[in-house]
N, C-alpha and C positions, 0 to 999 in steps of 0.2 A: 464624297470627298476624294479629291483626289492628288492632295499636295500634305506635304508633313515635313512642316520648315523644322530648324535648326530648335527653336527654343518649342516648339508642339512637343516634338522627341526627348529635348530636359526636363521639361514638364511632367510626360508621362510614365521615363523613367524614375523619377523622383516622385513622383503618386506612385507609382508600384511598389516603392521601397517602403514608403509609408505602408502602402495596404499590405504587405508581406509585415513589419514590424507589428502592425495591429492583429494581426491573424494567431501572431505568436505570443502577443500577450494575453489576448483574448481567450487561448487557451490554455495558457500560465493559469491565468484567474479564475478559469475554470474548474482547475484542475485543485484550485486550495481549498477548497472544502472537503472534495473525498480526500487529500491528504492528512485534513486535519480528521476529519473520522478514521482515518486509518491508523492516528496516531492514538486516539480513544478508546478504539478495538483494540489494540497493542497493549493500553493499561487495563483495559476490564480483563481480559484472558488472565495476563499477570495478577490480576486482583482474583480472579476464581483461581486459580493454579493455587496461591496460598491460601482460601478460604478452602479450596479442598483440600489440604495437606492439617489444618487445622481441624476439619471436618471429622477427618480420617482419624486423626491421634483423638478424637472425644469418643467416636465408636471403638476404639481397640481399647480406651480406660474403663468404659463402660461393661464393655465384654470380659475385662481382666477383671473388674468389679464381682461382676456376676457369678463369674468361676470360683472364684475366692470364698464369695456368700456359699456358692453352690460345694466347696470343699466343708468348712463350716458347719453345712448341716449334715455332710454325711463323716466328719467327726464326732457329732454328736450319734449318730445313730450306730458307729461303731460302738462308741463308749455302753448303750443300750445295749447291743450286742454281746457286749464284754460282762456288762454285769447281768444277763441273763444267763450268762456261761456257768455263774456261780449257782443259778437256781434248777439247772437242767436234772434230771432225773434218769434218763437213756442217754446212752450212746449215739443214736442217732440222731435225738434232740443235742445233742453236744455239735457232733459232727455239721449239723445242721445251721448251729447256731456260728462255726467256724469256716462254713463257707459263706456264711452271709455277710462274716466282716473282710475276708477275703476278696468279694465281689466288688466291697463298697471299698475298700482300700485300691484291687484295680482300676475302679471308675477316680477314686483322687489322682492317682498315678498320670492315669491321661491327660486329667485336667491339668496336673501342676506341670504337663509336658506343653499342651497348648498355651499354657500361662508363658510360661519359657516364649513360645514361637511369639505372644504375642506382643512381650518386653522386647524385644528383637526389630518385630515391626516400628514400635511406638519409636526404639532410638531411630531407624533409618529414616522417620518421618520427619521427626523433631529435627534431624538433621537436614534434610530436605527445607524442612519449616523454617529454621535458622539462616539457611544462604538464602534465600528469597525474602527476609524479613530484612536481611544485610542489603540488598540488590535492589528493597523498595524504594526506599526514599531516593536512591541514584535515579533509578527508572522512573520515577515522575521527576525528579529536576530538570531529567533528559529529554523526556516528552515535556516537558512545560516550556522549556528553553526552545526547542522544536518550533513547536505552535506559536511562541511568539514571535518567532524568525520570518514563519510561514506570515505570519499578519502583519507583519512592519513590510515583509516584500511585496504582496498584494493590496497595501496600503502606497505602496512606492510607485508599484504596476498602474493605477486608478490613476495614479496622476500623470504616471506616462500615456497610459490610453489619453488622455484626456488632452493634452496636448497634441498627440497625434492626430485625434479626432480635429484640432482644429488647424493643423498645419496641412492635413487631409482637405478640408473646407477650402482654407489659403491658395493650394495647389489647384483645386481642380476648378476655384471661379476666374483662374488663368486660361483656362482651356477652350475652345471651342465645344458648344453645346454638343455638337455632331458627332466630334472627335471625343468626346467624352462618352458616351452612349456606346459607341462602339468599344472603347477601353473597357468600360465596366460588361458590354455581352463577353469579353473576351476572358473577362476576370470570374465571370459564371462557367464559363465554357471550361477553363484550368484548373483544375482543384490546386496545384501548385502555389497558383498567386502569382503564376508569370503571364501576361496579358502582352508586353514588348518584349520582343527579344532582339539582340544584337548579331549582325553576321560577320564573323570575322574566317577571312581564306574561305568562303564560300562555305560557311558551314553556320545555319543558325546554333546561337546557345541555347534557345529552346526545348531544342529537340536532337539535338548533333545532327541534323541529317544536313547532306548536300543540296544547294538553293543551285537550278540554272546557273549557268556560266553568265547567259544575256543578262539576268534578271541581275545578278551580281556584280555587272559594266552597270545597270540602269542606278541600282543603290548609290552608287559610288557617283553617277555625274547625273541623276535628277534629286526633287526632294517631290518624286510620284508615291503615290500611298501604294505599300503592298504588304503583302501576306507571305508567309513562307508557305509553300505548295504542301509540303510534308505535315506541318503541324496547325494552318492559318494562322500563329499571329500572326501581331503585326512586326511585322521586320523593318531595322536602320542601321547602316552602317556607318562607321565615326572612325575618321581621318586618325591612324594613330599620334599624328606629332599636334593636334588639337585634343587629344584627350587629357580630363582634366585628372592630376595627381589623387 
């Protein structure tokens, strides 16, 4: 090929604008599913964050349980203690019997101290547990509202692909077979999605680089196919007082 009239060059600009808008939806769309997992993940963490803070205050009732039981029965073994005081016989069986309710009154001492630390805990929980029980039903109205936003616009996106997909079709059964095959190697060749680019003051926009002087008279007064030397595409230049608004 070695000509690239006036409507070749609107043609192929206007397919590359398509194939750039589908590139970006394409990964819009792509893109709303791990969003919406990510909105998912965002509610189960929140959902374990209070199932452990609820978790936590049933182990510190449990344990305060325990203690409680566990003071109880060394109550009762003092009282044992006490009324064998009355049957002792020596001194040493006395003394004996007065460090053992001694021992078992320091062992309550710690417990009713632990008890203490563990009423302590239970309130900073419960407080904890309280602004997250406030903060839930926000936080799923917020992620529900979210995901629906996410599906009405990739529900929006489907139908804009979808159109593009056929204004895509439209454009390029305009084109020359030839001149098309080369578009689309140039569309593989760019990861960009720029396949034409325009030279203006001797500079393609493809690439910024400086295109020949000659080659820059030749754009300007033939319609010869070329390439920018710096990047290969395909290069055209367009009359500023003919471009369109």
């Amino acid at each position: 090929m070695t000509n690239l009239s006036e409507q070749d060059i609107a043609a192929l600009v206007k397919l590359q604008s398509i194939e750039i808008e589908t590139a970006k939806l394409e990964t819009y769309l792509g893109s709303v599913p791990i969003q919406i997992e990510n909105l998912d993940q965002r509610l189960d963490e929140f959902t374990r964050n209070v199932e452990s803070d609820e978790q936590l205050i049933d182990e510190l009732n449990k344990k305060y349980r325990a203690f409680e039981s566990d003071i109880q029965l060394n109550l009762g073994k003092i009282k044992k203690s006490e009324d064998k005081l009355r049957s002792v016989k020596t001194n040493k069986e006395y003394q004996s019997s007065l460090k053992e309710i001694d021992d078992i009154k320091a062992i309550n001492s710690k417990l009713e101290d632990e008890m203490l630390e563990i009423l302590e805990q239970v309130e900073s929980a419960e407080q904890s547990l309280s602004a997250s029980q406030q903060q839930y039903t926000m936080i799923v109205d917020e992620i529900k509202q979210e995901k629906e936003s996410l599906i009405q616009a990739a529900e929006q996106g489907k139908q804009d692909l979808a159109a593009l997909r056929s204004d895509r079709e439209a454009v390029a059964a305009v084109i020359d077979a030839g001149l098309l095959e080369v578009f689309k190697y140039q569309l593989r060749k760019h990861s960009d999605g720029i396949a034409i680019a325009e030279v203006k003051s001797e500079v393609c926009q493809g690439c910024n680089m400086n295109i020949p002087p000659q080659m820059y008279n030749d754009l300007q007064k033939t319609t010869s196919f070329k390439y920018c030397p710096s990047c290969e595409r395909i290069i055209f230049w367009q009359d500023e007082n003919e471009r369109s608004e």
